[in-house]
Structures are given as C-alpha cells and as structure tokens.
C-alpha positions in Angstrom: 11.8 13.2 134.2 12.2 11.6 130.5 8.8 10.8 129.4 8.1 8.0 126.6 7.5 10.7 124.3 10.9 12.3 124.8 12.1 9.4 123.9 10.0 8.8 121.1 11.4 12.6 120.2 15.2 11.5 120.8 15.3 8.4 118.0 13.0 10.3 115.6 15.5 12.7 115.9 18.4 10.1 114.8 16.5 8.8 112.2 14.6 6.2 113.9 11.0 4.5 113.7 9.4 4.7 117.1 6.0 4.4 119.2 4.5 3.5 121.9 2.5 0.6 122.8 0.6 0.1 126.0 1.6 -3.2 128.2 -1.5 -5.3 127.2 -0.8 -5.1 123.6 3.0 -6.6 123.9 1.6 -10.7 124.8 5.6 -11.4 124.9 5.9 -9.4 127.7 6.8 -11.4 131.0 7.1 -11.0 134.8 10.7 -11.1 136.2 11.9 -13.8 138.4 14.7 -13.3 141.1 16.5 -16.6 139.4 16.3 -14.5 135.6 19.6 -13.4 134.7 20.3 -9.3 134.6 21.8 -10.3 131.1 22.5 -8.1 127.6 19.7 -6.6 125.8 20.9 -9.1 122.8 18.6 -11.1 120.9 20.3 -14.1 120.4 19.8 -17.8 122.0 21.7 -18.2 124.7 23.1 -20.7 126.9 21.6 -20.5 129.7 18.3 -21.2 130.6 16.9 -18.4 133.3 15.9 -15.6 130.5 13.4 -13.7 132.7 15.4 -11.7 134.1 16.0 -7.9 133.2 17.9 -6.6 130.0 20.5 -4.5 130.2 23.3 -3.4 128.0 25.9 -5.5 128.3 24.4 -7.3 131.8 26.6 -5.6 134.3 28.6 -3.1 132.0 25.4 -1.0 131.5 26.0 0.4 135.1 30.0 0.2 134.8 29.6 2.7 131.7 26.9 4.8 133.4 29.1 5.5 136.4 32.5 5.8 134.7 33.4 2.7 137.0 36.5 1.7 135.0 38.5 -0.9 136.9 38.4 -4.4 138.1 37.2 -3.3 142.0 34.8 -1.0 141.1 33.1 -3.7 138.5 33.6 -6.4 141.6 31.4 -3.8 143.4 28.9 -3.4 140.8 28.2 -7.2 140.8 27.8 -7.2 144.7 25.5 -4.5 144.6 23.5 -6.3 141.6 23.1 -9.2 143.7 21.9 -7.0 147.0 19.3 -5.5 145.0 18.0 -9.2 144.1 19.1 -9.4 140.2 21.4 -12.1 138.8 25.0 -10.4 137.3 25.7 -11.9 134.1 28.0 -10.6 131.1 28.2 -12.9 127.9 30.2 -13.6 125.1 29.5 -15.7 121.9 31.0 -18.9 120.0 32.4 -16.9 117.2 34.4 -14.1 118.7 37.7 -14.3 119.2 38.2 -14.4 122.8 34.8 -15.8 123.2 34.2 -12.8 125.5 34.5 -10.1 122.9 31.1 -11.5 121.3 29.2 -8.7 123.5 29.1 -6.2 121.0 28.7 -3.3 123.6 31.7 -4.2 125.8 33.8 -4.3 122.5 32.0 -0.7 121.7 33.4 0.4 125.0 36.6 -0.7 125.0 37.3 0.2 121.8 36.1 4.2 122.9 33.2 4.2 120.3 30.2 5.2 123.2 30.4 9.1 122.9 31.0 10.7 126.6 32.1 6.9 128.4 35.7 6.4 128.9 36.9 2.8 127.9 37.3 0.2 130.9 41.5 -0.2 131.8 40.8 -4.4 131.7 40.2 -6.6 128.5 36.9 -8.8 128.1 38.5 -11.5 129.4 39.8 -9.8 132.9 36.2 -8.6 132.8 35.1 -12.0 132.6 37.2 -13.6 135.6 36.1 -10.5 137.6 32.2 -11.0 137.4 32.7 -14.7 137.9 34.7 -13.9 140.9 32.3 -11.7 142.6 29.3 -14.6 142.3 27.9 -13.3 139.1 27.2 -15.2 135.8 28.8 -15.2 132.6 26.7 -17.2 129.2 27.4 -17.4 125.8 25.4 -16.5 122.6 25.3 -18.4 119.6 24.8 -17.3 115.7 24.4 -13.9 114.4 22.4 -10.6 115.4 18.9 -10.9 113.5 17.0 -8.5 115.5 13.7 -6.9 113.5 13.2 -4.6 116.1 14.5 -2.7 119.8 12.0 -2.8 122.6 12.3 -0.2 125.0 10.0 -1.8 128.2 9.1 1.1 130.3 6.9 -1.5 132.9 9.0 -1.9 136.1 9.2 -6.1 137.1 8.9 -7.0 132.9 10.7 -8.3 130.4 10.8 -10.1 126.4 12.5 -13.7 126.8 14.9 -14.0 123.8 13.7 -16.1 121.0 15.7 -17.1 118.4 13.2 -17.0 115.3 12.2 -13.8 116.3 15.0 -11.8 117.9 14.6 -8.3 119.0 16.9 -6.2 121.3 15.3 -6.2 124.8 16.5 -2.7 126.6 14.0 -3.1 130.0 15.1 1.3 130.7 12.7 0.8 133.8 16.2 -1.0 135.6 18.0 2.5 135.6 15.6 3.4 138.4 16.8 0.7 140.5 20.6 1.5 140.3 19.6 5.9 140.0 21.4 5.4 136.5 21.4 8.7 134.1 18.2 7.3 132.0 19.3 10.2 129.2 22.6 9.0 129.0 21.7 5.0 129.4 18.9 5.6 126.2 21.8 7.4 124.3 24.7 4.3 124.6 21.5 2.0 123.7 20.8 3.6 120.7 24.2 4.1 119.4 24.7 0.8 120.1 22.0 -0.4 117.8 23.4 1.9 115.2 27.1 0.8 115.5 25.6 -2.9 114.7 24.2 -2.3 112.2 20.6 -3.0 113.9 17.4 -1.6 112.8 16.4 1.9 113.7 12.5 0.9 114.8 11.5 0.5 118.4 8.4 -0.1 120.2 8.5 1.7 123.7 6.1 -0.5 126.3 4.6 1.6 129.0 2.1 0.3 131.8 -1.6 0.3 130.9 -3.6 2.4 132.3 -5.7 1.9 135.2 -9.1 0.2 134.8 -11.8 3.2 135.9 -15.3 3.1 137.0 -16.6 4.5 133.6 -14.9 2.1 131.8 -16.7 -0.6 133.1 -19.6 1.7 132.9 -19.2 1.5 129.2 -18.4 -1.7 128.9 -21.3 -2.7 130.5 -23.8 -0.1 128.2 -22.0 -1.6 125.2 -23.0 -5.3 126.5 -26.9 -4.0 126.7 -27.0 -3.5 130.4 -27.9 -0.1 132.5 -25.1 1.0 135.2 -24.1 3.5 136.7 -21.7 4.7 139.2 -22.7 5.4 142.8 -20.2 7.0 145.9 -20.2 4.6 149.1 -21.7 7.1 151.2 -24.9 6.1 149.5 -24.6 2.5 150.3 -26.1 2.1 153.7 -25.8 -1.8 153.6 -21.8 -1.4 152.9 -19.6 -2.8 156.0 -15.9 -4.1 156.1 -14.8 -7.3 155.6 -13.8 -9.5 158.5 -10.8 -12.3 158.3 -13.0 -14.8 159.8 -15.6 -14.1 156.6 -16.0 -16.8 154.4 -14.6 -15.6 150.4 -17.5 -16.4 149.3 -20.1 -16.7 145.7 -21.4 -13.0 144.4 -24.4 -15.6 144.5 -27.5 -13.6 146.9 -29.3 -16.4 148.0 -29.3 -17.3 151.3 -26.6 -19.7 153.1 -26.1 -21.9 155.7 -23.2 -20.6 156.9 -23.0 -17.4 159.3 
C-alpha cells in the first residue's frame, strides 16, 4: 500500500516541495455531491457550475490512461461505468485552444505520447469529445490561463477543493483510484509529470484524514480548561443501560422531567 509519506518520498525525489497536512487544517476542503462533476484536476474557472465533484486527470481520461483503454468503445465503457459508480463523466477543453477540446493539457500530453509507460489514445480530442457526450457524460470548458500556486494531493475519500479562480491550485483527489482499483503508483506518476510538462509548480500539500478524536484527548482538553476527568470502562457504570427508540433525545440537563 503507498502511504502519504511514499509519496512525499516520490516528488522529493523529482525535485519537488511536499508535506502533509491533516484534513482539519485544509478549510477549502469540501464534501462531494453525486450532481459534482468527476472533472480535471485543473485550476481554472470553469463553465459549469457543479464543482464538487471529484478531480481527476483529465475527468474520464485518468482511468482510460491507467488501463491502456485506447479506443472509442472502451472510453464509451469507462463513462458507463463512471456513471454506475455514482460520479458525473466530464472531459473539458478551453476557449483558447485550437479545437477547443485540446485545451486539456493532459489529453494533449497523451496523445502526443509525452506520459512515460501510456500508449497514446487512436482518436483525436474531438472524437474523444463526441464519445463521452454520447455515452451520457459531460463535457465543460475552461477559460484563461493555468495560475496554479500549488498541487493538492487529497488523500480523504468523499473530499474535494472547488476551483477558484483567484487562487487556483491543481486538485488531484488520489483517494478516486480506489474506486475504479486504478494503479495509485502509476496514477501519482502521470500527475506529477503532468504538472512538470506545464510548467506548474513543484510544491504540493498531501491532505490525509484526521485522526480520530480519543478519550485522552478530551481528557486533556478538559485538564487544560481547569477541570478534573478521567477515563472510566463501562463495566464500572452500573446505572449505564441502552437507549430505546421510543426515548425522548433529550437535554444532558439532570433535573428531573415530566416526561417518562
């Protein structure tokens, strides 16, 4: 299993900046929603408006170039199966490129053979385009240039970063390669050569969950506000008994009610 520090390892070894930052220190970071589009890690507006969904390279193309899927069915089959697993199928292009749909700066990276070990699709952007569409995904388009200051790398399953335009950062959610049993080693590899090919910057910030809250740390919490506590097993607790649906939720206040 690739750990957060392996990666950490990985881009320190290309030259990179990179830590790792616990879930409740990243306020950006947002729940997904079934409506979000499954869109490119890209940090620029977009047009469309569902932006909690997860970040992938490319949308679709980050499982395409995973697999070595290649042609138009097997890309049609990739969308289905994005849709069966609840995600929104999107690819994008951007109002500068010339078609439109070669402003995805990792589709043109694959077509044009430039990610090391994935072979090159046999359709253009635009055939790539018509096919997504096709098979009930989504396709939006970007607008202005790449300004990203940084690359998250969100290790929290069911989170994302929304774009923002004043303060764009590539989103790569890596927890999504779980849910299509991607090759995480070889997905973290194409994002990070992507990032280099465009010119990005070579600092990232890799989000895992926070730990657990633990008896002693409300223990100490308490001690720290001036209060004595301390931590007790159930067994102890003779007055302890199970909670019954028909039991109202009810105040922590002790005083006695009138209801039974």
């Amino acid at each position: 299993m690739v750990t957060a520090k392996d990666i950490v390892g990985v881009l320190e070894g290309r030259g990179w900046e990179a830590e790792i930052v616990e879930e409740s220190t990243v306020p950006v970071l947002i729940r997904t929603s079934p409506k979000g589009l499954m869109k490119c890690v890209d940090g620029r507006p977009s047009d469309h408006p569902s932006m909690d969904g997860p970040k992938s390279l490319g949308g679709v193309y980050a499982i395409t170039t995973n697999r070595g899927v290649t042609d138009i069915a097997g890309l049609k089959k990739v969308v289905e199966e994005v849709k069966a697993k609840g995600f929104v199928p999107s690819m994008h292009g951007d109002d500068h490129a010339s078609p439109c749909t070669m402003g995805c700066g990792f589709f043109k990276l694959w077509s044009l053979g430039k990610l090391e070990g994935v072979t090159p699709p046999d359709f253009d952007s635009e055939a790539g385009q018509a096919a997504v569409l096709e098979a009930g995904g989504v396709y939006e388009q970007l607008s202005g240039s790449h300004k990203e200051k940084i690359v998250y790398i969100n290790l929290v399953p069911g989170t994302t970063i929304a774009p923002n335009a004043d303060d764009q950062a590539f989103v790569v959610d890596a927890w999504i390669a779980g849910e299509f049993d991607l090759d995480v080693g070889k997905y973290l590899t194409a994002a990070a050569s992507t990032v280099e090919q465009l010119g990005g910057p070579l600092k990232a910030k890799l989000i895992v969950p926070s730990p657990a809250l633990t008896a002693e740390d409300v223990v100490g919490v308490l001690k720290g506000r001036g209060w004595e506590a301390e931590i007790i097993k159930e067994s102890t607790v003779s007055n302890l008994i199970p909670v019954a649906p028909e039991g109202l939720m009810k105040c922590v206040d002790a005083r006695p009610s009138n209801h039974p």
